[in-house]
C-alpha positions as CSV (number, residue, x, y, z in Angstrom):
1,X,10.0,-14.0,29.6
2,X,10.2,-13.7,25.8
3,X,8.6,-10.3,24.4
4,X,6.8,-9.9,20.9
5,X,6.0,-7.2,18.3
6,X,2.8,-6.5,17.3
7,X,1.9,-5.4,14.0
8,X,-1.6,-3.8,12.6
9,X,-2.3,-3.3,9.2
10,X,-5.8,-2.3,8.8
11,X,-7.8,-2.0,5.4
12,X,-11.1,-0.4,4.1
13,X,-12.7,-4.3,4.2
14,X,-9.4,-6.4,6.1
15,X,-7.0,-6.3,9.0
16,X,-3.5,-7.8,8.7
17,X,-1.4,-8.9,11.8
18,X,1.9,-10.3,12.6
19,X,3.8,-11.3,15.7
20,X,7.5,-11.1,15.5
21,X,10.1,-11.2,18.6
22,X,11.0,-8.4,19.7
23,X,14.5,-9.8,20.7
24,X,16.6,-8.1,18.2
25,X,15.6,-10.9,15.3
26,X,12.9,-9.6,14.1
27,X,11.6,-13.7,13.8
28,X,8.2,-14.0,12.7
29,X,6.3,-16.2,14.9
30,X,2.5,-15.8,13.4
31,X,0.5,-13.8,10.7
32,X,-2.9,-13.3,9.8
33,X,-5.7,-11.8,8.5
34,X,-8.9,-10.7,8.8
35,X,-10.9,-10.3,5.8
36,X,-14.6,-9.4,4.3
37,X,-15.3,-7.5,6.8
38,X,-19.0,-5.7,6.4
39,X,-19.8,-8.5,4.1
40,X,-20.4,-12.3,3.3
41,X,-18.0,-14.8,3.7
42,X,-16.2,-13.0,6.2
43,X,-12.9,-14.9,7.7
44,X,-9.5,-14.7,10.3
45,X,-7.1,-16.9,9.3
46,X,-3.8,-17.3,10.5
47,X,-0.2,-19.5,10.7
48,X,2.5,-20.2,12.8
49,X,5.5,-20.8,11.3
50,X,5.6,-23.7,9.7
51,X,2.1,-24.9,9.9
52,X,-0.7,-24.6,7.8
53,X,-2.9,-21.6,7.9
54,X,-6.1,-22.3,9.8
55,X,-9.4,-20.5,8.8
56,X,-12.2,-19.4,11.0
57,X,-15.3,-18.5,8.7
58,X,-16.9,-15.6,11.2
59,X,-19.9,-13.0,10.8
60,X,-18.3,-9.4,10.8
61,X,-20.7,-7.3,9.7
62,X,-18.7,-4.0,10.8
63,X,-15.3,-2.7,12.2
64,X,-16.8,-3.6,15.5
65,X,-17.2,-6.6,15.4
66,X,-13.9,-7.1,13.5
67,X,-11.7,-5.3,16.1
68,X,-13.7,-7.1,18.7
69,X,-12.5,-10.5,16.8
70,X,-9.0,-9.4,17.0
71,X,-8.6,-8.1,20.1
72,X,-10.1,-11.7,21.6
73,X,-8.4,-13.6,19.4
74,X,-4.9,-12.5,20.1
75,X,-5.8,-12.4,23.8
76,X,-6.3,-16.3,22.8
77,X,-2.8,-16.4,21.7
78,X,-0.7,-13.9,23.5
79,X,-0.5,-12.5,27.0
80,X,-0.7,-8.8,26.0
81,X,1.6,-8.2,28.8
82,X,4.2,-9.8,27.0
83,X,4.1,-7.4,24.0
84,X,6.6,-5.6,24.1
85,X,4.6,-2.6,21.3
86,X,2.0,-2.6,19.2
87,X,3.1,-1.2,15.4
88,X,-0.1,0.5,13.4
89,X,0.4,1.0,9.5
90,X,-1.7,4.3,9.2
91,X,-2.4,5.2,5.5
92,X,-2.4,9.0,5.7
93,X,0.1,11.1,8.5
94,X,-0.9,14.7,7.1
95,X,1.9,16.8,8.6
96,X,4.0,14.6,10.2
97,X,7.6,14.0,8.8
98,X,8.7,11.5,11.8
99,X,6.6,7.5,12.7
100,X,5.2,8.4,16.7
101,X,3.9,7.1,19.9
102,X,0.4,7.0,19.8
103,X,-0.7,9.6,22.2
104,X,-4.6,10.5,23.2
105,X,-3.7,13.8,21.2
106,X,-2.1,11.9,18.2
107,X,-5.4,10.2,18.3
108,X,-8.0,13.3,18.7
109,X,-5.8,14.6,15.7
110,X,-6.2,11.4,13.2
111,X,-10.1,11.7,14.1
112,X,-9.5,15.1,12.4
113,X,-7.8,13.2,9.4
114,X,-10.8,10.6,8.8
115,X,-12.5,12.8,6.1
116,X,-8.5,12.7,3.6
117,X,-9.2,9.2,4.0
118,X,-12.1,7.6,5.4
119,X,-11.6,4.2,3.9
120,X,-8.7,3.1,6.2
121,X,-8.6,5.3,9.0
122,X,-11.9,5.1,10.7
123,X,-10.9,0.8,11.5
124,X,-7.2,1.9,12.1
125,X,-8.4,4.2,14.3
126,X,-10.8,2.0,16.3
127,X,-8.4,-0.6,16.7
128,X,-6.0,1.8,18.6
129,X,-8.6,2.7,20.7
130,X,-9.6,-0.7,21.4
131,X,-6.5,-1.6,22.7
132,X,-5.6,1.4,24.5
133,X,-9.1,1.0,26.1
134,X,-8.4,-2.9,26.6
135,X,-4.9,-2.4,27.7
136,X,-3.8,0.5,29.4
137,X,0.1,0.1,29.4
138,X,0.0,-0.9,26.4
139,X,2.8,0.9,24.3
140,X,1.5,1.9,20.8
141,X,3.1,3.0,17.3
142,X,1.7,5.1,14.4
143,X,3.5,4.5,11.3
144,X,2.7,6.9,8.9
145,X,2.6,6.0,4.7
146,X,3.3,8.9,4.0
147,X,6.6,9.7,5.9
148,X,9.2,8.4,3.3
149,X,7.4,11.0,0.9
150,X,7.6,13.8,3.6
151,X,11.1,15.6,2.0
152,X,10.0,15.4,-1.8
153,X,10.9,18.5,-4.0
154,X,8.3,21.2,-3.3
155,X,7.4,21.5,-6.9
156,X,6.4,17.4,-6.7
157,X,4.2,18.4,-3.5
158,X,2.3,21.4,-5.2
159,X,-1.1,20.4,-6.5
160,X,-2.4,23.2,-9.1
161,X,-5.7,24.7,-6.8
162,X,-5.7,28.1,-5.3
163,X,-3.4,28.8,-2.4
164,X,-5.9,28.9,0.2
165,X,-6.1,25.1,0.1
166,X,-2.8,24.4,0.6
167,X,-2.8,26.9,3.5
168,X,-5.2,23.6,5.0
169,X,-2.9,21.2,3.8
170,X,-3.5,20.2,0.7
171,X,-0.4,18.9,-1.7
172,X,0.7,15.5,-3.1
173,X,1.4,13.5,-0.2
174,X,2.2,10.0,-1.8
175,X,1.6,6.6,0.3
176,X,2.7,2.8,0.1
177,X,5.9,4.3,1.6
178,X,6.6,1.9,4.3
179,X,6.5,-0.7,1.2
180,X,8.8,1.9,-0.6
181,X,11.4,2.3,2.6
182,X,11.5,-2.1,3.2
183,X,11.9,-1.9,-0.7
184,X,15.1,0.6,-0.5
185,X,16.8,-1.1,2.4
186,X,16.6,-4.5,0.7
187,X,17.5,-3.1,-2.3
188,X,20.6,-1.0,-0.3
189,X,21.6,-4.7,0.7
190,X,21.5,-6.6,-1.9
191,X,22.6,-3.7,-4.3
192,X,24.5,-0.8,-2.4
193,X,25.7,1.0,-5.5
194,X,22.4,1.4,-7.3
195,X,20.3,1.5,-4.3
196,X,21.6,4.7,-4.2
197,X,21.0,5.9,-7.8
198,X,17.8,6.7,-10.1
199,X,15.0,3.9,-8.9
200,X,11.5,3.4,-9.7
201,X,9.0,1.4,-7.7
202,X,6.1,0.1,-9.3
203,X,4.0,-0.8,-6.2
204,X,1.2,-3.1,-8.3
205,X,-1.9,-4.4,-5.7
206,X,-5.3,-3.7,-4.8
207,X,-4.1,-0.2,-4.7
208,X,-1.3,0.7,-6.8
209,X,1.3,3.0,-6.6
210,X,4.9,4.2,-8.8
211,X,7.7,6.3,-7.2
212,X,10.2,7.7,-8.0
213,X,13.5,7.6,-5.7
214,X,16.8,9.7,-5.9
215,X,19.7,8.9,-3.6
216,X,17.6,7.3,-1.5
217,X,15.0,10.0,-1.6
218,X,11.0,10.3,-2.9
219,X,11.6,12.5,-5.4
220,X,7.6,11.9,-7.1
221,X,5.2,9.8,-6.6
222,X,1.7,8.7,-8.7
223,X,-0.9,8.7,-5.4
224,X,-1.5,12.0,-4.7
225,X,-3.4,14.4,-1.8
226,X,-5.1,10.7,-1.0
227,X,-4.3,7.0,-1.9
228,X,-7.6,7.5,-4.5
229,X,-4.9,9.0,-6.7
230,X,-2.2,7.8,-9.2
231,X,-3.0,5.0,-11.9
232,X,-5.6,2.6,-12.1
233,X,-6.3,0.9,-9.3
234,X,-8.2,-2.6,-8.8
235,X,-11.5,-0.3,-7.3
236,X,-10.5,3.5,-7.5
237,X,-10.1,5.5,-10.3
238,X,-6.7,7.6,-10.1
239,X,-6.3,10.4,-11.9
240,X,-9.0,11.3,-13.9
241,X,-10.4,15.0,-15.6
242,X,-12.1,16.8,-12.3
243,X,-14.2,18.1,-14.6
244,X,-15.9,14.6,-15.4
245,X,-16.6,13.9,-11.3
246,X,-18.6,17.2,-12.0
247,X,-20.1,15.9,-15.0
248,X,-21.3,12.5,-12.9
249,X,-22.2,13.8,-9.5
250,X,-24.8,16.5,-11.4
251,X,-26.0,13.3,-14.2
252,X,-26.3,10.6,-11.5
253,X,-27.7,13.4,-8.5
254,X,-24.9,11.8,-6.8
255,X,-24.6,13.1,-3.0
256,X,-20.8,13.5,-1.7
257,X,-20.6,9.9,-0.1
258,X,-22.0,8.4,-3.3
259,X,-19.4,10.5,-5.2
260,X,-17.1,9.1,-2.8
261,X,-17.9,5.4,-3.0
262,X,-17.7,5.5,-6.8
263,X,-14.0,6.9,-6.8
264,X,-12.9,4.6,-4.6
265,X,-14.9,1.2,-4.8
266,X,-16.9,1.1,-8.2
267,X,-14.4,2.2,-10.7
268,X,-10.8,1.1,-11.8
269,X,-9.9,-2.8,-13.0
270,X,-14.4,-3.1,-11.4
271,X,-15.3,0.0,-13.4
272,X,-14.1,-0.8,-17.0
273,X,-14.4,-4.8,-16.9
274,X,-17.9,-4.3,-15.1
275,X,-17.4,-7.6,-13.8
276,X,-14.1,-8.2,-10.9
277,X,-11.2,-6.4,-10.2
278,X,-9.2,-8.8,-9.7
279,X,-6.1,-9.2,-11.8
280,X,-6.1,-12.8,-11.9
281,X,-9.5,-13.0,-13.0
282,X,-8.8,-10.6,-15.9
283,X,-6.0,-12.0,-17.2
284,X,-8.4,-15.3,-17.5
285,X,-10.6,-13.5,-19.2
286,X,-9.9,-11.0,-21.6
287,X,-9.2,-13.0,-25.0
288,X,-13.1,-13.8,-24.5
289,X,-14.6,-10.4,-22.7
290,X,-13.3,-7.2,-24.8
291,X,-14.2,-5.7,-21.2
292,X,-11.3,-7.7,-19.3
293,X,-9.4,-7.0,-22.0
294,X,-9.3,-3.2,-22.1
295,X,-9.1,-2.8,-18.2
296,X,-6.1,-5.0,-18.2
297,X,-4.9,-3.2,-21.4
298,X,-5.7,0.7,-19.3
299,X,-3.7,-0.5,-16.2
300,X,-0.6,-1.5,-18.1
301,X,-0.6,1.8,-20.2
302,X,-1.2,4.2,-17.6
303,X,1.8,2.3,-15.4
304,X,4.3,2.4,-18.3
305,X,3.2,6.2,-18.9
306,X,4.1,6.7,-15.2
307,X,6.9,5.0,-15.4
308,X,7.9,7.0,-18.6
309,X,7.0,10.2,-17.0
310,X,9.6,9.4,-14.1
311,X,12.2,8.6,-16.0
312,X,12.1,12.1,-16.9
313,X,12.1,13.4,-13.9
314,X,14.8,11.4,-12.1
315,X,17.1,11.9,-16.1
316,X,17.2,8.1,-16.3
317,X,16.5,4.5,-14.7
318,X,19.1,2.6,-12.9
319,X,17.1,0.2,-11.7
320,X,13.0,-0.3,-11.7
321,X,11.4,-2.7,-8.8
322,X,8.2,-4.4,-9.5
323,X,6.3,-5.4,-5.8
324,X,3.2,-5.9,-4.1
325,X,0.7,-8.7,-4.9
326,X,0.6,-8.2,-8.8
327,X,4.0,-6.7,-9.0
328,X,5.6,-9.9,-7.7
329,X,3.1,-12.7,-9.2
330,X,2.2,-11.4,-12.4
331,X,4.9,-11.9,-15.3
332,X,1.9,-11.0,-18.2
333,X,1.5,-7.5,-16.5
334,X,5.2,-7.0,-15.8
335,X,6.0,-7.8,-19.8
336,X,2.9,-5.3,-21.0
337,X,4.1,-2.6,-18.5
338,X,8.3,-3.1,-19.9
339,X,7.2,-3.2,-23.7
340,X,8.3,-0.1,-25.6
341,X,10.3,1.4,-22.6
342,X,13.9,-0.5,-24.7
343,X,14.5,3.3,-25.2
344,X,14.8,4.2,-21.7
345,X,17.6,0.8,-21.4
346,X,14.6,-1.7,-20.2
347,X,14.5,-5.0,-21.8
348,X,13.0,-8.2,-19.7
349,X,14.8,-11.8,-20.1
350,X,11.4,-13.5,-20.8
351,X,12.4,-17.0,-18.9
352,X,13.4,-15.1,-16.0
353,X,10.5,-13.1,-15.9
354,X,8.0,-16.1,-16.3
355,X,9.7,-17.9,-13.8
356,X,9.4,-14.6,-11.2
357,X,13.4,-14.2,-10.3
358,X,14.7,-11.6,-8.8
359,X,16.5,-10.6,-11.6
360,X,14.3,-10.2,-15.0
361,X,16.0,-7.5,-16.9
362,X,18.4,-8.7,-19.5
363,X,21.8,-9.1,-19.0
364,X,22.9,-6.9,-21.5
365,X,20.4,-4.0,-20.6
366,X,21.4,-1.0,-18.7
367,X,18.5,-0.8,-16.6
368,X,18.2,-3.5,-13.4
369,X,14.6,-4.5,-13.3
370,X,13.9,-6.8,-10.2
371,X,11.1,-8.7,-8.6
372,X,11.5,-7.6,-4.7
373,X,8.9,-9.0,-2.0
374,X,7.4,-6.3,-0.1
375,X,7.1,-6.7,3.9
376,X,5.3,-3.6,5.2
377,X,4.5,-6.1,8.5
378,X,8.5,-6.3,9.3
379,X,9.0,-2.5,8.4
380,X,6.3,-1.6,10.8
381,X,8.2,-4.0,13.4
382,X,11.2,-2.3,13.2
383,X,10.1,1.0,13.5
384,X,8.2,0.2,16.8
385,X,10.9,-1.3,18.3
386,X,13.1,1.6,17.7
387,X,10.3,3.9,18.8
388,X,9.6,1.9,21.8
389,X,12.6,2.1,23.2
């Protein structure tokens, strides 16, 4: 009887799935998506190898009705008894340093987690329960984001507040690392010798991340105590003066979960173009709107600053990975992020970069810069399995 993986990757406003076999290959046999959730237009879609992806327009007006959708639908496709785990990417892992079972206490102690990041954990969170409920001998994985950051230097972790708040757990936690660990074991394969030298990872999406990795190690990393830190992001603001969230909250009369809905879902690429945050639409835009053009113009800066900044503290770049949706699709942003770091040994082959290689650093450069795919999907598979067993 052939056994499957499971994957979970659950959003603020979308879940992703995938189905691999969990016979040592790792093949995938479906992915999907669902997406809008809580507003119009709301869809699953999904593929099988090599077939087209088939769309279901669906109401979900909540994470209810969404986690319902996928727990019938992949009872449509799957006998649950058949998979062999179930892998969850969970955003934020507070003190844990190892991926886990999912437990009933793991669970009681991520309700505990919701308010470090209550845009992703409340639906990663239900869906767990859903499917422990639904599912009883179901074998379930937490895999934490913020594990491969877990060992950086202490003076990385420290944020500047009084003691007492660390005492709670508050320091620089970092996320996207399950993108950044799939990143370093492709990188170890296709590149050994480097993969174990001065590397940074600009992690370019929705949300958007840069780390910094030393012999294999987070040494820094731009998203902070929660993923609303770091750079620019396509809806939350980064870093940013405290003092100004001060400023707004008392100008506005802003209560805490208006506060919190303009960090993380009215500012950004959406904030300074006042009209989209998406990337694509930008780029389109901004030699007409001065608005696109100085939110594309802020996100490019503040990444190269990052990147500049990391350089520093790693004494060099060896190589510097650009991945995640923008990071592998968007040569424009790629060249506007690379210009002016020459003095740090980055030059980009222009054809090479326009055409999305691999390879888009010159030849001649001393610094590797590569276009890698992310997979967090497989790198939650694998870690399930080896949990699982």
């Amino acid at each position: 009887m052939e056994k499957y993986i499971l994957t979970i990757n659950g959003g603020s406003s979308s879940i992703k799935f995938a189905l691999f076999n969990a016979d040592g290959s790792f093949a995938e046999v479906m992915t999907g998506k669902i997406d809008r959730i809580g507003l119009e237009g709301s869809f699953l879609a999904y593929k099988k190898g090599a077939t087209d992806e088939v769309v279901q327009v669906m109401p979900l007006p909540d994470f209810a009705a969404a986690v319902e959708a996928l727990n019938s639908f992949l009872g449509q496709e799957v006998d649950f008894n058949n998979i062999a785990v179930v892998g969850h990417r969970v955003v934020h892992g507070l003190k844990h340093e190892t991926h886990m079972v999912v437990t009933p206490e793991l669970i009681a102690e991520l309700k505990q987690t919701i308010p470090l990041d209550p845009e992703h954990l409340p639906l990663e969170i239900a869906i767990i329960e859903t499917f422990a409920e639904r599912h009883a001998t179901l074998k379930q994985v937490a895999c934490f984001d913020t594990v491969f950051h877990h060992d950086m230097p202490r003076v990385a972790q420290t944020l500047p507040v009084p003691r007492r708040f660390e005492a709670q757990g508050v320091h620089r936690y970092g996320f996207h690392g399950l993108s950044c660990a799939y990143i370093m074991g492709e990188l170890a394969r296709v590149d050994l010798m480097n993969a174990g030298g001065r590397v940074i990872i600009a992690h370019l999406g929705n949300g958007a991340s840069i780390t910094a990795v030393k012999e294999g190690k987070s040494v820094d990393t731009s998203m902070g105590f929660t993923p609303a830190g770091g750079i620019p992001m396509s809806t939350r603001m980064g870093d940013i003066d405290p003092g100004m969230l001060w400023y707004i909250m008392k100008s506005e009369v802003l209560t805490l979960d208006e506060l919190n809905h303009l960090i993380n879902h009215e500012s950004g690429l959406l904030g300074v173009s006042e009209t989209t945050s998406d990337m694509h639409d930008l780029l389109e835009k901004e030699a007409s709107d001065i608005r696109a053009n100085e939110a594309v113009g802020l996100f490019c800066y503040e990444a190269k600053k990052r990147i500049g900044a990391y350089a520093a503290a790693l004494g060099g770049i060896d190589t510097l990975i650009f991945t995640g949706g923008m990071g592998e699709n968007a040569p424009r942003i790629r060249k506007r992020i690379c210009e002016g770091l020459q003095f740090l040994g980055v030059t980009l082959d222009d054809a090479a970069n326009e055409s999305n290689r691999e390879m888009i650093g010159a030849q001649s450069a001393p610094v590797r810069v590569r276009v890698m795919h992310t997979n967090e999907e497989l790198m939650i598979a694998r870690i399930a399995s080896d949990l699982a067993k």
